[in-house]
Structures are given as C-alpha cells and as structure tokens.
C-alpha positions as CSV (number, residue, x, y, z in Angstrom):
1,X,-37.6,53.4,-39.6
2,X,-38.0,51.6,-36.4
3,X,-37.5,48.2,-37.8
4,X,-34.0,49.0,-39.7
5,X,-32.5,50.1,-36.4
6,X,-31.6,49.1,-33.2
7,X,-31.8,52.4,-30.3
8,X,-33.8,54.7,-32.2
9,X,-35.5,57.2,-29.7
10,X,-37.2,60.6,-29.9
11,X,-34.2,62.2,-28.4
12,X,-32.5,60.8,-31.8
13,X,-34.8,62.5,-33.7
14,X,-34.6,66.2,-35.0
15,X,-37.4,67.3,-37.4
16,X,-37.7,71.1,-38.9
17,X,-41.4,71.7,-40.0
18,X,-40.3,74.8,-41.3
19,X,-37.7,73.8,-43.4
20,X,-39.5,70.1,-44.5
21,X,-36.3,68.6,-43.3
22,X,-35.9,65.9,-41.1
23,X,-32.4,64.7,-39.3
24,X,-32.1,61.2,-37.4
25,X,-28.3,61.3,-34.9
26,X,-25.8,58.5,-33.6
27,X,-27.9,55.4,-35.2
28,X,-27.4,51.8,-34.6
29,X,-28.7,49.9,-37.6
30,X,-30.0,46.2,-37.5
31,X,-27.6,43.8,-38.8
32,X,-29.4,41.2,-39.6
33,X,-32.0,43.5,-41.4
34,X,-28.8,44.9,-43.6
35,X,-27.6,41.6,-45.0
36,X,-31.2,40.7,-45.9
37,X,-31.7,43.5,-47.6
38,X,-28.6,43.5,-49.4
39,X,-28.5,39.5,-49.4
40,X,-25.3,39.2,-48.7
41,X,-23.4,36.0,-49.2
42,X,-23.5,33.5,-46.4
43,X,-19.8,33.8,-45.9
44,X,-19.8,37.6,-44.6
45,X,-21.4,38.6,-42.1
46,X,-22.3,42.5,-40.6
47,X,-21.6,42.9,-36.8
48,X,-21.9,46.3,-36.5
49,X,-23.2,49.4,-38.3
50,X,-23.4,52.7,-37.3
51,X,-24.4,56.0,-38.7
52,X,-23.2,59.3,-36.7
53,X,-26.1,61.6,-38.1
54,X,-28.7,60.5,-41.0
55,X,-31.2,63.1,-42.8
56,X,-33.5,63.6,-45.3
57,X,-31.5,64.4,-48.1
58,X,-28.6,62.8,-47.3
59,X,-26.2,60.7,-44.9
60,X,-23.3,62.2,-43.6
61,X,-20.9,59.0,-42.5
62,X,-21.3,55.7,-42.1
63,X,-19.4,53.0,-40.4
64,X,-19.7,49.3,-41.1
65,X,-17.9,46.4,-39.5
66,X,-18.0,43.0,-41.1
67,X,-16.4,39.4,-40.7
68,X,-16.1,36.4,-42.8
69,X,-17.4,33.2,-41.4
70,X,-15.5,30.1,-41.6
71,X,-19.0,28.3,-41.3
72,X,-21.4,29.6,-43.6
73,X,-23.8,31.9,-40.9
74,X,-27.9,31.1,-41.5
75,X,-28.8,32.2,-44.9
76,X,-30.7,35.6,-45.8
77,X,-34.6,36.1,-44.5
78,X,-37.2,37.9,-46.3
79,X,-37.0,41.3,-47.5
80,X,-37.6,43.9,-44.3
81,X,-39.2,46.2,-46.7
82,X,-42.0,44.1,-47.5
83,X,-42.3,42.7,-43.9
84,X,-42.6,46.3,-42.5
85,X,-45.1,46.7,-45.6
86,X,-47.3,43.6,-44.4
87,X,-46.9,42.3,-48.0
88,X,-44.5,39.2,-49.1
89,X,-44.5,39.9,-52.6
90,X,-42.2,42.4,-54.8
91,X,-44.4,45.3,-54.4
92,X,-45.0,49.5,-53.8
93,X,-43.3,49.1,-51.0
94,X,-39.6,47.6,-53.0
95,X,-40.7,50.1,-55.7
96,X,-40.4,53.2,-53.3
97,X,-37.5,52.1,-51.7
98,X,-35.6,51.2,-55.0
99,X,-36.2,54.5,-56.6
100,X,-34.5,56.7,-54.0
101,X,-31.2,58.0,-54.1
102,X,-28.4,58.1,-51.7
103,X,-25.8,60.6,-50.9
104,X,-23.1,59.5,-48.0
105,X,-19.9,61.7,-47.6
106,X,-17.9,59.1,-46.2
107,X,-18.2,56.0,-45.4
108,X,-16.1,53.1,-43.8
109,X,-16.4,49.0,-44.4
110,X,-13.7,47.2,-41.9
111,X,-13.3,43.7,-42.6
112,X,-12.1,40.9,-39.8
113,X,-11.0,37.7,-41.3
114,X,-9.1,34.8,-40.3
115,X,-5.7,35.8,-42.2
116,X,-6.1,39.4,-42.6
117,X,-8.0,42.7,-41.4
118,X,-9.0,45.1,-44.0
119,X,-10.8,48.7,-44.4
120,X,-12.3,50.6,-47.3
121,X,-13.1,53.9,-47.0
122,X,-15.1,56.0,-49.8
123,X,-16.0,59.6,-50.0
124,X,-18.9,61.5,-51.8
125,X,-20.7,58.3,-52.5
126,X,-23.9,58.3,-54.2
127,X,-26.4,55.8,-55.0
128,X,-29.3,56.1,-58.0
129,X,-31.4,53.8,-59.7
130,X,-30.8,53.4,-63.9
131,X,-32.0,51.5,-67.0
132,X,-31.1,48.4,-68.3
133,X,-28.4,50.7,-71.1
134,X,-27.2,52.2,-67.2
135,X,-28.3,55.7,-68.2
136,X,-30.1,58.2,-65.6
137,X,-34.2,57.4,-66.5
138,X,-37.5,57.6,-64.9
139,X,-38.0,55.3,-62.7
140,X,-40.7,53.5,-64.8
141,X,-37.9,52.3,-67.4
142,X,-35.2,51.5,-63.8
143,X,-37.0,48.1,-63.7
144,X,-38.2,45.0,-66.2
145,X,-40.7,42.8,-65.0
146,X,-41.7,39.5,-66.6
147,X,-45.3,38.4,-65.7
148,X,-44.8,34.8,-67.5
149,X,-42.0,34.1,-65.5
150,X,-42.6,36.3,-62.3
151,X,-39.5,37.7,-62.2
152,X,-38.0,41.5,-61.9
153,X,-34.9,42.6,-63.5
154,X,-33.4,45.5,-61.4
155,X,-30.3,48.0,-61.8
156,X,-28.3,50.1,-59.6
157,X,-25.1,51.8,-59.8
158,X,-23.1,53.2,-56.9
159,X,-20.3,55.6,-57.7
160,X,-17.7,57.9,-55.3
161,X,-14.9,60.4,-55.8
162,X,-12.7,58.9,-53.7
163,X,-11.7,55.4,-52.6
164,X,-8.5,54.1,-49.9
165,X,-8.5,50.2,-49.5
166,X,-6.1,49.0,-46.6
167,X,-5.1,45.4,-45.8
168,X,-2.9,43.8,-42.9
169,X,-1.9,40.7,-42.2
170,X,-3.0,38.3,-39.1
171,X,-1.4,35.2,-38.5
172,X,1.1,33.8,-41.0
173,X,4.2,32.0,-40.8
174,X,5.8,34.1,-43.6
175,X,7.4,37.1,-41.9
176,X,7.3,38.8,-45.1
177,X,3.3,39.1,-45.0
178,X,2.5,40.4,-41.7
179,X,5.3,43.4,-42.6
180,X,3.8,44.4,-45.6
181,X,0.2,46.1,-45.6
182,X,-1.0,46.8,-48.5
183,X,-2.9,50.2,-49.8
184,X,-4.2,51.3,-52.5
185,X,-5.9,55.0,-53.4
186,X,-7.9,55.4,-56.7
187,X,-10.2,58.1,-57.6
188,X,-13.6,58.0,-59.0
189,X,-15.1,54.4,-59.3
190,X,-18.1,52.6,-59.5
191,X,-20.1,49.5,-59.1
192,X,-23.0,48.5,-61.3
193,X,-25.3,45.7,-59.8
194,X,-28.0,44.2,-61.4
195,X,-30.7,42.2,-59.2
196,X,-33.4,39.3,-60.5
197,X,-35.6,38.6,-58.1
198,X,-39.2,36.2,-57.8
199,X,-41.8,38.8,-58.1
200,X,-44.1,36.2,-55.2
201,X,-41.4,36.9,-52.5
202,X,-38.7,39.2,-53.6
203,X,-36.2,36.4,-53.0
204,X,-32.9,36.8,-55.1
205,X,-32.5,34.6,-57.6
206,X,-29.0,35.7,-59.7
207,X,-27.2,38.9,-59.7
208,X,-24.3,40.7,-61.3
209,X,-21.7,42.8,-59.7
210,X,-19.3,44.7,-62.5
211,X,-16.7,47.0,-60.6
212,X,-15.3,50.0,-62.8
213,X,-12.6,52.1,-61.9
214,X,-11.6,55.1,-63.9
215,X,-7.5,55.0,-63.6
216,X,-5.6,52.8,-62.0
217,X,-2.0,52.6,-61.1
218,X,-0.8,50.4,-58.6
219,X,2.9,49.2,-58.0
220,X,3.7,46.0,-56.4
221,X,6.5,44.6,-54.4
222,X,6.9,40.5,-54.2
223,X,6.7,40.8,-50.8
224,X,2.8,42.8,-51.4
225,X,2.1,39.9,-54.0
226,X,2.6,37.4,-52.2
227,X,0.2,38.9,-49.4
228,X,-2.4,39.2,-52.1
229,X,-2.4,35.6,-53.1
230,X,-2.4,34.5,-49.3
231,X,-5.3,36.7,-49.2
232,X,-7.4,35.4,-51.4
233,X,-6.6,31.7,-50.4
234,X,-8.1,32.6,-47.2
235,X,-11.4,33.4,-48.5
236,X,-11.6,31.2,-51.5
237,X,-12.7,28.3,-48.3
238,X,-15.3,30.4,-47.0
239,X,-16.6,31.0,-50.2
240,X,-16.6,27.6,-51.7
241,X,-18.7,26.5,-48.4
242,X,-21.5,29.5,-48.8
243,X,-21.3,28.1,-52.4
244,X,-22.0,24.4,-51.4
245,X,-24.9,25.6,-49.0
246,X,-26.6,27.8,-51.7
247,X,-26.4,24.9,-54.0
248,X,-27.5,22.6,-51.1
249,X,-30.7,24.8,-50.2
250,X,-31.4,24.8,-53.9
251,X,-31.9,21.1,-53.9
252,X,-34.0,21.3,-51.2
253,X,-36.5,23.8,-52.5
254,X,-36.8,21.6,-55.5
255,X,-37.2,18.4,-53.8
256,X,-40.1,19.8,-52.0
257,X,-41.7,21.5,-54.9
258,X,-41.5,18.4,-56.7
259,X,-43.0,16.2,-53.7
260,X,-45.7,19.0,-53.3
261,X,-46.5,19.0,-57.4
262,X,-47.0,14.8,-56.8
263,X,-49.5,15.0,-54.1
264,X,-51.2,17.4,-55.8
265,X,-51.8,14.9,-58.6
C-alpha cells in the first residue's frame, strides 16, 4: 500500500481483527504511480489525489485534480504493481489487482486547462472486471491471453448512478463564453474499456474507451455551443502533440529493435 501513497502512517491506519475489516483515513495518493497505472495520455496530467477515508470493502470519496499540459509531460513508467511485485512481466500480481472490485460513493475529477476549468462528479460508482461479451464471469474468462503473440486482452467496465459535469470558461475574448458555464446531469452511465497489453512488461499497447449513457437530454443555447467548440479547440493541440510523441517513441523502439536484431546477425 505504501508505494501507491504519499503520507501513509500508522495513525492512518484503523484495522478491526474482530470484524476482518480494515479502514485506511485522509490519504494522499501518488500521482505519478496513478497515471502509470491508468496510462494516461501524455497530455493530462494528475496533481493531486486524495481519498478522505479508504476500507476494505469499499471507498467512501475520492477527489482528483488534474491539468492538461500544453507540452506533452514524460510518458508513463512501468506498471507499480509489478514493480512492488519484484516482477516486470504481466503476472499474479496484475491478475489480483485486475480481479477486484471497486465501490466509491462519490467521487470528484476537476480539470485545469488553458481555456477552461471543469469538474465531474459521480456517485455510487462501482468498478468490476467482465468477459470479452461484457457479462459478470469468473475471473478466469475476464482476460484472453495470446502466447504466440505475448499479448493480454483485458475488460473493465465502470458504471454510477449518478453523474454532474460542469465547465467554465478561462480566458477568451468572446464575452459570450466566459458567461455561459455549461452543466450537464445524467443518471446511470457507464464506461467500458478494454486494455491489450505485452505480456513481457505489461506495457499498453492499444485500448478502447466506449462511453454509454442510459438517457440523455440536454438543451443548448448558441451562446453554450459555441463554448463547446472553443472547448474542444483547446485540447485538440494538446492532443495532437501527445499524439506526435507516442508516434515518435514508437519509431524509436523500432529503430533500436531493428539495430539490435542486425548485430545479432
């Protein structure tokens, strides 16, 4: 636990022999630790996570502030799970860890940006494994491996009852923007993510995001529209640079296999 935070102490720790409980208070997690574990792209970055109380069976709330980064930030490390399991490969370790569930009661993502500051809050949001049809299975079928290829296919779906997104404008010369936040309130949701990853060293090497939600009726101004579109003009340049550096580090790594393989013969 130790290596995914940042002040954890025994005064933070409550444990309840009796009960087989355990309960962890007022956590700091490790940034850096978060977005290699989720391999987030090189364009946001975590500054600051926080968790007010943390137990066995579940976590009560959450907070999470982010930014985007106008220069891609240093891409992702290894995995911390198989670093704190002394292993580099995809292994028991990434299989324990992948097969529990989560249950948060809240939970609140703020987003600082160049144009715009955002929040998201969701409530009663819960976190399982599932198969490749997205159905609740054992956690044998939640995972298919390729030995030819040494790859692993893995899927994960997060869903909430709630969810309250929030956006305000910065700096613009449009008047209209920075008077017009936009919100939006939906109910239940979800997000399906599938993960393949290089058995060797649990790097990420594609992934799909699909994000459902179950009704949705939202009513915009042209004032709000705009907004939107100045928005997501201000992230489309982050992104294309964390874009240009993925496919730059790609290069690389096959520039150096290939100058490896030739000495080798």
């Amino acid at each position: 636990m130790r290596r995914f935070t940042k002040n954890l102490s025994p005064d933070k720790i409550n444990l309840s022999t009796l009960k087989g409980e355990g309960q962890l208070s007022n956590l700091e997690l490790d940034e850096e630790v978060l977005q290699n574990m989720l391999d987030l792209p090189t364009w946001l970055a975590v500054t600051r996570v926080y968790c007010n109380k943390a137990a066995i069976r579940f976590l009560d709330k959450v907070e999470v502030e982010m930014r985007t980064c106008e220069e891609p930030r240093a891409p992702n490390g290894p995995s911390p799970i198989a670093i704190t399991a002394g292993q580099s490969e995809y292994g028991f370790a990434e299989k324990v860890v992948e097969g529990m569930s989560v249950r948060i009661n809240s939970i609140t993502i703020k987003v600082q940006a160049r144009a715009f500051h955002a929040s998201f809050e969701l409530w009663q949001l819960q976190g399982n494994s599932l198969n490749p049809k997205w159905q609740q299975s054992d956690l044998r079928y939640t995972r298919v491996t390729d030995p030819k290829r040494g790859e692993v296919l893995t899927f994960k779906e997060i869903n909430w009852q709630s969810l309250r997104i929030e956006a305000d404008a910065i700096e613009s010369d449009d008047q209209d923007l920075g008077s017009t936040p936009l919100r939006l309130i939906t109910n239940q949701g979800r997000i399906r993510i599938a993960l393949k990853r290089r058995i060797k060293d649990c790097h990420v090497l594609a992934s799909k995001l699909l994000f459902i939600l179950d009704d949705l009726l939202w009513v915009l101004t042209d004032s709000q529209l705009k907004a939107i579109i100045h928005y997501a003009k201000s992230l489309s340049e982050a992104m294309e640079k964390s874009a240009q550096q993925r496919k730059s580090r790609t290069a690389e790594s096959l520039q150096v296999g290939d100058t490896f393989a030739s000495r080798m013969i």
